[in-house]
N, C-alpha and C positions, 0 to 999 in steps of 0.2 A: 715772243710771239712768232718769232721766224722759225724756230722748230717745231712747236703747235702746226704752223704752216705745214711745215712739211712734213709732215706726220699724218697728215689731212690728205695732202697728196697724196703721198705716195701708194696709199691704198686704192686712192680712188682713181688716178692713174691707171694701174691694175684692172677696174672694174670697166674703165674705157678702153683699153685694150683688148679686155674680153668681148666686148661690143662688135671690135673691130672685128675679130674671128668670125663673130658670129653669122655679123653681115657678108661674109663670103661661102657662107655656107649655104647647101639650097633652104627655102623654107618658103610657107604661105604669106598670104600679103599681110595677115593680121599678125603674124611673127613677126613681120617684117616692121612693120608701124611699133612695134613694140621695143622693136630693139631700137629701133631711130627715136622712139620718147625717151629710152632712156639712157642714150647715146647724151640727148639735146639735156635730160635731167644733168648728169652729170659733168658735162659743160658749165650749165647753169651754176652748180656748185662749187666748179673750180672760179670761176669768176665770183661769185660771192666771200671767195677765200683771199681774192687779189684784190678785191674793194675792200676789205677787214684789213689787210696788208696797209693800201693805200691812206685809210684813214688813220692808223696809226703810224705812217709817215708825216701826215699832216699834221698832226699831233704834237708831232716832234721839228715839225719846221724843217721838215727834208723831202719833201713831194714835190717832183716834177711833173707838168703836163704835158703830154706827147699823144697828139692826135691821130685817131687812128677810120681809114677807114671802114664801112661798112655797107652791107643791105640792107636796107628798110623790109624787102620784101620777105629775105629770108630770118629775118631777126622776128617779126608780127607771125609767121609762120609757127617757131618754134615756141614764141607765145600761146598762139592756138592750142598746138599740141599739147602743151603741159596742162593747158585748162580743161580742155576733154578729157584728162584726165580724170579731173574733179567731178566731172557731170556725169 
């Protein structure tokens, strides 16, 4: 599964990278929302790659918990974004 992983990554790494470019570049505000949904998408996917990770840890009886923090505000945010998506 650890290669799976990263075979997952590493492309998609790649695709937020190009994100990052992109937001330095000039563009309008709807480019601009555009790149930040799918900045936030492909986030979203690298952590759905690290909970697949995680549960097959657990699995195996080798999953540690390590508390992390965060924002509420900007976590329900990126939420939003992804569901206007939808709509």
């Amino acid at each position: 599964i650890r290669t799976v992983s990263h075979e997952l990554r590493t492309p998609l790494n790649g695709v937020m990278g190009v994100f990052q470019l992109l937001k330095q570049s000039e563009m309008d505000q709807n480019h601009q929302n555009l790149i930040k949904t799918g900045t936030n998408a492909a986030q979203t996917l690298l952590l759905y790659i690290s909970d697949l990770l995680d549960y097959f840890q657990i699995q195996a009886g080798s999953f540690k918990i390590s508390p992390k923090k965060f924002k509420i505000s900007e976590t329900l945010e990126k939420v939003v974004d992804l569901m206007l998506l939808r709509c």
